[in-house]
C-alpha positions in Angstrom: 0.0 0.0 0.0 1.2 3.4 -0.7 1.5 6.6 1.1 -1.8 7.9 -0.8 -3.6 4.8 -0.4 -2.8 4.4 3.4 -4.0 8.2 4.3 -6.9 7.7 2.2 -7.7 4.7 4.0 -7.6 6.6 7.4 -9.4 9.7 6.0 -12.2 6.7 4.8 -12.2 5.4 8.9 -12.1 9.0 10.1 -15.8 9.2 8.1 -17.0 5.6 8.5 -16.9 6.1 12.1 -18.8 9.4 12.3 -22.4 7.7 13.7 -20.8 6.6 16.9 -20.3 9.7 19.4 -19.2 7.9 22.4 -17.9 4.0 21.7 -16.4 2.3 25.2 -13.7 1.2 23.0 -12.8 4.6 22.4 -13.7 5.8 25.4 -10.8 3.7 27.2 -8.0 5.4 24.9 -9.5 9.2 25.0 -10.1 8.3 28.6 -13.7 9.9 28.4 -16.9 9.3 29.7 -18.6 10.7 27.2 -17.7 12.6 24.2 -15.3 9.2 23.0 -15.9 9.4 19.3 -14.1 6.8 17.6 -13.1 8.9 14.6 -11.0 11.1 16.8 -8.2 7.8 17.1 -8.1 7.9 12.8 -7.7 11.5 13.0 -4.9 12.1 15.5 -3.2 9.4 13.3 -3.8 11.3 10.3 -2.3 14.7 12.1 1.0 12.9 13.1 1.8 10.7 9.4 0.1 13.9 7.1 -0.4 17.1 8.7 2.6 17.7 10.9 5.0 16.3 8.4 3.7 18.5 5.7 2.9 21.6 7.9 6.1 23.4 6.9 5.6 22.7 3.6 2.5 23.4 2.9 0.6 27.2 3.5 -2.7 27.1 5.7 -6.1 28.5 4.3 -7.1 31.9 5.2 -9.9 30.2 7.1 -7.6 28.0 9.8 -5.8 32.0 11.4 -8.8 32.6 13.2 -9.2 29.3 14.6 -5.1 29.0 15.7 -5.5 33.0 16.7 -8.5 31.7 19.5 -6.6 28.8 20.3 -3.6 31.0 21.3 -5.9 33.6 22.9 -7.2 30.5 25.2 -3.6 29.2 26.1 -3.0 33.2 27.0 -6.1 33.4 29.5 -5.2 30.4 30.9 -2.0 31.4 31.5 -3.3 34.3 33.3 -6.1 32.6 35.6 -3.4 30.0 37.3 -2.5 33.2 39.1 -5.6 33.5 40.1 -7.3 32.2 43.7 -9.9 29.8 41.6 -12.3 28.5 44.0 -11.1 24.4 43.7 -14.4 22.0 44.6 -13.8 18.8 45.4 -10.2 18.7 45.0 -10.3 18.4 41.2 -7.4 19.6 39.4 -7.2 22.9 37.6 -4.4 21.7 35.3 -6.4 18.5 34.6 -9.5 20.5 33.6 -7.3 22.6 31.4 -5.9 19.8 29.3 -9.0 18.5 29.0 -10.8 21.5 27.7 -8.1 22.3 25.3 -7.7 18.7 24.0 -10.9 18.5 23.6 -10.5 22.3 21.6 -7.8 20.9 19.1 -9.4 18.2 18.7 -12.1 19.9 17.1 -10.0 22.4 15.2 -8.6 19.4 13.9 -11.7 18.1 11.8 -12.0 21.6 10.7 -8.0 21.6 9.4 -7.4 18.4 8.1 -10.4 18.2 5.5 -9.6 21.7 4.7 -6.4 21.1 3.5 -6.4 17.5 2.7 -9.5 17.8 0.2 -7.8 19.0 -3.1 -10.0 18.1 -5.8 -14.2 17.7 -6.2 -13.8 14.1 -6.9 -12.4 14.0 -3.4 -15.6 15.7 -1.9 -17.7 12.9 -4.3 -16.3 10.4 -2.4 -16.7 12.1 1.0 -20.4 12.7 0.5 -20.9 9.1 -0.4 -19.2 7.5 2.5 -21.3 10.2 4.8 -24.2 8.9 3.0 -23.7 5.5 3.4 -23.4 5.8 7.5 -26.8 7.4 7.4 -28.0 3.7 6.6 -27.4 2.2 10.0 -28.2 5.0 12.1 -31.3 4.7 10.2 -32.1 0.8 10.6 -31.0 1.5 14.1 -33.3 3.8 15.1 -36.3 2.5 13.5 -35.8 -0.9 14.8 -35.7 1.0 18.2 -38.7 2.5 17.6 -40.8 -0.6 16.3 -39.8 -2.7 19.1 -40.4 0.1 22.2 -43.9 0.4 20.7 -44.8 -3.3 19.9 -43.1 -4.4 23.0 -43.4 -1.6 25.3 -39.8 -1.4 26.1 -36.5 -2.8 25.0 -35.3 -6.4 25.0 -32.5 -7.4 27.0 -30.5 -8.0 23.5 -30.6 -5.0 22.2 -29.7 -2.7 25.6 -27.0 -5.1 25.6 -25.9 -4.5 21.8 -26.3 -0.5 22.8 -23.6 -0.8 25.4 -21.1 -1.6 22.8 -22.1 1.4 20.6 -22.2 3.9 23.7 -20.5 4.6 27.1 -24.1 5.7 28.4 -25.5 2.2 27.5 -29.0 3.8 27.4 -31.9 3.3 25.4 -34.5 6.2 26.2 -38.3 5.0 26.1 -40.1 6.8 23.5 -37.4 8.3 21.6 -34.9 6.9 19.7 -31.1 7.2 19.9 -29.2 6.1 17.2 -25.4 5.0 18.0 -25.4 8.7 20.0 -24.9 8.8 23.8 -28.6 10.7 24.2 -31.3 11.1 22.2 -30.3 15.2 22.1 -27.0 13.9 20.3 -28.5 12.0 18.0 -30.3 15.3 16.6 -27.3 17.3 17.0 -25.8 14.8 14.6 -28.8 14.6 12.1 -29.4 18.8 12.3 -25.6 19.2 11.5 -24.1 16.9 9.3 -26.9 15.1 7.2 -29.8 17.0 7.1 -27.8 20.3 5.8 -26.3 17.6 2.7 -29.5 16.2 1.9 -31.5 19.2 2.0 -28.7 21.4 0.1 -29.6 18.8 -2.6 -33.1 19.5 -2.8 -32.7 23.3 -2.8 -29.4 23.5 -5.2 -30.5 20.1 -7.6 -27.3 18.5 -7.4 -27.4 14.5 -7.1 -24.5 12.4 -6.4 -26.1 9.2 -6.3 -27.6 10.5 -10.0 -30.8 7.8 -9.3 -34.6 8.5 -9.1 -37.8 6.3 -7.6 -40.6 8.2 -9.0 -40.0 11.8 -8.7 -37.7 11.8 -6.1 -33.6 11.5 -6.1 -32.3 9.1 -2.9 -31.3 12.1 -1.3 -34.6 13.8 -1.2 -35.8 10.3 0.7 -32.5 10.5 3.0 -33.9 13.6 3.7 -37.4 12.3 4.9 -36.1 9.4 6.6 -33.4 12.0 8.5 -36.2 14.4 9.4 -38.5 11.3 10.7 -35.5 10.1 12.8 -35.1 13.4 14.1 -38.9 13.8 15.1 -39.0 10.8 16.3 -35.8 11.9 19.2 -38.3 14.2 20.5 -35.2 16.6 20.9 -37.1 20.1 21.6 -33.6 22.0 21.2 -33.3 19.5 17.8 -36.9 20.7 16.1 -36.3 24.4 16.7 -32.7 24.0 15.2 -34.3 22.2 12.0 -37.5 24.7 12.3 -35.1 27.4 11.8 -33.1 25.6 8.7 -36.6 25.3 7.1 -37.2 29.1 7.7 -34.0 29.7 5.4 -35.6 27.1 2.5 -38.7 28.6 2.9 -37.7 31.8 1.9 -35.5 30.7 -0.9 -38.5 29.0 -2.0 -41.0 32.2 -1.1 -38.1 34.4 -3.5 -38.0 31.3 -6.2 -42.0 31.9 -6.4 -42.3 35.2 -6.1 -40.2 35.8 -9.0 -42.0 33.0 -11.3 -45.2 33.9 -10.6 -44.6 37.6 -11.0 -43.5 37.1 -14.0 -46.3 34.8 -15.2 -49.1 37.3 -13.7 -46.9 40.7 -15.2 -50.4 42.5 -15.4 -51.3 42.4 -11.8 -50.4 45.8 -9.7 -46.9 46.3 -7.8 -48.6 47.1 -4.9 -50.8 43.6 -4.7 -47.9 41.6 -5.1 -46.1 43.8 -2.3 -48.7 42.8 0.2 -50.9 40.1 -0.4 -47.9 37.5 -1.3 -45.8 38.2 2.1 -49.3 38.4 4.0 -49.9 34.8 2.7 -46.5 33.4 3.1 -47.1 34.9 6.6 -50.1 33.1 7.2 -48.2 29.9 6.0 -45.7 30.6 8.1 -47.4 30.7 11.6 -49.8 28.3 10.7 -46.6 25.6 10.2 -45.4 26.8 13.8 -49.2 26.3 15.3 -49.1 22.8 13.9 -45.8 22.0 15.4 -45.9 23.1 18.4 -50.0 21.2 18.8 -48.4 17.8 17.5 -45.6 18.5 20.0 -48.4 18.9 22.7 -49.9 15.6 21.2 -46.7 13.2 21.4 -44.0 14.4 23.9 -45.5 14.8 27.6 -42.6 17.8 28.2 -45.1 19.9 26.0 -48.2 18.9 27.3 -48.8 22.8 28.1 -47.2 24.5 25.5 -50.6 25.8 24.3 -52.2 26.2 27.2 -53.1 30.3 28.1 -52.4 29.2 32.3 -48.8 28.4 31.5 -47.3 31.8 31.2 -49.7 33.5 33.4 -48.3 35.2 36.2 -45.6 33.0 36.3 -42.0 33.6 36.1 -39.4 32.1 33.8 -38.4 29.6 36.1 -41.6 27.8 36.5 -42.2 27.9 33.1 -39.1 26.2 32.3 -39.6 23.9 35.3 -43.3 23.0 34.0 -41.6 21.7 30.7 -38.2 20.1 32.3 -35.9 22.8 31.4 -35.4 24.5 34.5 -31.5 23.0 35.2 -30.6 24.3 30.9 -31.7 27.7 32.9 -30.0 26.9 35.6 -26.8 26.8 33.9 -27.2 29.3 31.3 -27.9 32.1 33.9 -24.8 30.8 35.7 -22.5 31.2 32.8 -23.8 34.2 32.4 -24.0 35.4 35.6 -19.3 34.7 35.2 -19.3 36.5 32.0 -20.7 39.6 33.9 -18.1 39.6 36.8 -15.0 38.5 34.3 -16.4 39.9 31.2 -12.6 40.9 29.0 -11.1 37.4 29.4 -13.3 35.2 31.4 -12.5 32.7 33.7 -10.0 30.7 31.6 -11.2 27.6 29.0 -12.3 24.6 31.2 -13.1 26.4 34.8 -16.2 26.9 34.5 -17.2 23.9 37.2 -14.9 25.5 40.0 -17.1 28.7 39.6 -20.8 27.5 39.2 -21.7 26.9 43.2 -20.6 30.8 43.7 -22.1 32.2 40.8 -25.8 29.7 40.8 -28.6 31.4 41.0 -30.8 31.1 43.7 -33.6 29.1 42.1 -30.7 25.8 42.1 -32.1 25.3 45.4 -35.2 23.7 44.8 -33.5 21.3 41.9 -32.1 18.2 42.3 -29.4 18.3 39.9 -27.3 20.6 41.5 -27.6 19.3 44.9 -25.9 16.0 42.7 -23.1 17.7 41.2 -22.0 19.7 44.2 -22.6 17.1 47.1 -22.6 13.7 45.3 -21.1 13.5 41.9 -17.6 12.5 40.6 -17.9 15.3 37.8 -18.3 18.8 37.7 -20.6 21.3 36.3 -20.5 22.6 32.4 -22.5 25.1 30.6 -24.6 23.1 28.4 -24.9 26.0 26.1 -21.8 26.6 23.8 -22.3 30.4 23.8 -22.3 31.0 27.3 -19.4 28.8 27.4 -17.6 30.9 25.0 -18.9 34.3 26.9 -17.2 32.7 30.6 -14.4 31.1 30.1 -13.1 33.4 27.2 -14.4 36.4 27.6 -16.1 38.5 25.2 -12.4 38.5 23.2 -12.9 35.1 22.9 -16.4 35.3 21.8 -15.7 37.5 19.0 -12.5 35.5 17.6 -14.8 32.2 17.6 -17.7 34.3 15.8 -15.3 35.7 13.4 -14.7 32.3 11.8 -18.4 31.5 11.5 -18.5 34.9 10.1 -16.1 34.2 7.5 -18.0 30.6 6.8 -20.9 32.4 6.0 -19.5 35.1 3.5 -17.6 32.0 2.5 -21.2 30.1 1.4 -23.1 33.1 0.2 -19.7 33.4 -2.5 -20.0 29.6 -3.0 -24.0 30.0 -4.0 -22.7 33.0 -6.9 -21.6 29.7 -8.1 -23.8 28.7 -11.3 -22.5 24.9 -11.1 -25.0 23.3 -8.8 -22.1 21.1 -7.5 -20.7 24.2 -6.1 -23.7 26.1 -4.6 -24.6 22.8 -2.5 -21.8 23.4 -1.1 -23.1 27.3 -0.2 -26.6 26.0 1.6 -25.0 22.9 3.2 -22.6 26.2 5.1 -25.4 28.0 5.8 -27.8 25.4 6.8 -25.0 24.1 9.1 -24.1 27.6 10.5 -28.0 28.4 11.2 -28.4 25.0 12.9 -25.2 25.9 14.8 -26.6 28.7 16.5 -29.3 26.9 18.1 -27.7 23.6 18.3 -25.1 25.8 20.5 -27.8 26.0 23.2 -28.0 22.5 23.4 -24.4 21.3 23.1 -21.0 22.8 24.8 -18.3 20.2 23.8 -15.6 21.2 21.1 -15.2 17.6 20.6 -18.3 16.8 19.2 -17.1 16.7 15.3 -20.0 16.9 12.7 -19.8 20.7 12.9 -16.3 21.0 12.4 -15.8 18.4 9.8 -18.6 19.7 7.4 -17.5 23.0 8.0 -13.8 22.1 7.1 -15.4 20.0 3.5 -17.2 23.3 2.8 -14.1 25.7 3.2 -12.1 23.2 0.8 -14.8 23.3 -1.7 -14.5 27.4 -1.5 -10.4 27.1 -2.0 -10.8 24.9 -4.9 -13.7 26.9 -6.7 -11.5 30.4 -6.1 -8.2 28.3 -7.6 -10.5 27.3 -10.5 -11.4 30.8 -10.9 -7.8 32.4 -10.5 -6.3 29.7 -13.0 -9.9 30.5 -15.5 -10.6 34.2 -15.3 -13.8 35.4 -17.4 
């Protein structure tokens, strides 16, 4: 086997492995609990045989400075809070937290970096897409099987809570919602808002196939698309439907412009001013009606939402019993505490990873009446996190920090609206899949806090190589 061969057939595990978010097996090398995804073990490989050996030689994208420039920043602040009296819980180490948080931080800067640069031709991206494609399969048979047999059975066999301890350090299976090879149903969604959904449903809005077959009307990624968006209905992950309700906001009004313009066009004789009004009144209409009917079926099949509609929910009633009527009171909970740091160390923060030696003083007051808390301060062999990526960002970094990560998700986005200029469909996929990814990022942020988590950072890093090559093409073809 050659050299070419051999890191193909690592970049090939690094995607094969992408369902599984937390495998024991790789749990016990990563030493993690829970964010132990398998394809991290292919990837470090791939950094020590490809990347570091060609890093001298070979000039990083525009698009890695900003990454590298917080990663710096973040070594900087933590430099400056060991000299500071940290309030230690527990006895748990500060410099242990701190290599954890910042392996876990190159480690995701890593699936950004490595596709980046190691993507050079559209062929390569062909044969990404397909292996990504292919690991939809099981997830899919997975889930569904899950499904069928909680409902016919009304529960799990033995056999298959036993085959689900191989695929995840959690080992659960969650009644009523389904879990894929994730650690929680929530990850599952993460997974299917952030790395499949955006691909099959930048297919249906750009027309570009790979798979180039059709049963009836429909390619096989338009059906990937329905099964994904069944599969991520049926993980009943609140944080998960407003993160795809948000993507379809950004197809809807594509599609409101795409009709707009045709049917203007078609109707020429009809006034300015009717079209001006009665077409965004009607796609208004459309609009809230969708948002009626989601959040009523919610109501229907996830008892967390029982009251969602109901007028005696929000009345006189603050936020926390709101949130505590719908079992989100302890997201709250930790929100307002990150935020609560961010407010007394707003420049720098509190240094990447130190969050937990912090959340007993900063908690507010409400943590008294939860359980959860009580567990993590009195009880548990872990510490407190953020459970929100933003307010991570806003603590522990500062609001320095905040705005060097936000910059590069910046950039991504100018990056995708150049790649949809693009008149080759095969390149202006490439500019929805950014900004689908990006939009669900945002919400998916309030959800998940771990920089190890990769389907963000890997699609991301596809896109961006897409971008280089299309701008070389264009340098090397000018008009």
């Amino acid at each position: 086997m050659n050299r070419k061969s051999f890191l193909y057939a690592i970049w090939f595990t690094v995607l094969i492995l992408i369902p599984f978010t937390s495998l024991p097996l790789a749990s016990q090398v990563l030493q993690s609990d829970m964010v132990a995804a398998p394809s991290i073990i292919p990837l470090i490989l791939m950094v020590i045989v490809w990347f570091i050996p060609t890093f001298f030689r070979q000039k990083l994208n525009d698009i890695s400075f900003p990454l590298l420039f917080f990663l710096v920043y973040c070594i900087f602040v933590s430099m400056i809070t060991l000299f500071i009296n940290i309030p230690i819980q527990k006895n748990f180490s500060v410099t242990g937290n701190i290599l954890e948080a910042y392996g876990t931080l190159i480690i995701g800067i890593a699936f950004f970096i490595i596709p980046t640069h190691y993507i050079i031709s559209l062929k390569q991206t062909k044969q990404a897409l397909k292996i990504i494609y292919w690991t939809f399969l099981p997830i899919f048979l997975w889930s569904i099987l899950q499904f069928c047999l909680d409902r016919m059975m009304g529960g799990y066999p033995p056999w298959m809570e036993e085959i689900q301890r191989y695929f995840s350090t959690s080992g659960l299976l969650y009644r009523g919602r389904v879990t894929g090879f994730a650690y929680e149903p929530s990850w599952l969604a993460h997974q299917l808002n952030i790395l499949y959904i955006p691909l099959f449903l930048g297919t249906s809005l750009s027309g570009y196939s790979i798979l180039n077959k059709r049963i009836a009307l429909l390619s096989i990624e338009n059906i990937l698309l329905f099964g994904s968006i069944l599969l991520l209905f049926l993980t009943k992950s609140r944080i998960g439907w407003i993160s795809f309700a948000f993507c379809m906001i950004y197809a809807f009004l594509l599609l409101y412009k795409y009709l707009f313009q045709k049917l203007r066009k078609k109707f020429f004789h009809i006034s300015r001013r009717i079209w001006k009004v009665i077409f965004p009144l009607l796609a208004t209409i459309i609009f809230v009606f969708v948002i009626f009917t989601g959040l009523l079926v919610s109501s229907k099949i996830d008892p967390r939402m029982e009251k969602v509609l109901k007028v005696e929910t929000y009345q006189n009633r603050d936020l926390f019993s709101i949130a505590n009527d719908f079992f989100f009171a302890e997201r709250i909970l930790y929100w307002q505490t990150g935020w609560e740091i961010f407010n007394d160390h707003p420049v720098i923060g509190v240094g990447l990873g130190n969050f937990g030696f912090y959340f007993q003083r900063y908690m507010p007051d409400f943590a008294s009446a939860l359980d959860e808390p009580r567990e993590i301060l009195f009880r548990a062999n872990y510490q407190a996190n953020n459970k929100n990526l933003w307010t991570r960002l806003l603590s522990e970094t500062g609001i320095i920090g905040f705005i060097l990560f936000f910059s590069w998700l910046i950039i991504l986005w100018i990056q995708g609206s150049e790649l949809l200029k693009n008149p080759k469909s095969e390149i202006s996929f490439w500019g929805h899949v950014v900004k689908i990814v990006l939009i669900a990022l945002i919400f998916e942020g309030f959800s998940v806090d771990s920089f190890a988590l990769p389907y963000y950072w890997l699609i991301l890093g596809i896109s961006s190589a897409v971008f280089y090559l299309n701008k070389n093409l264009q340098i090397s073809n000018p008009v």
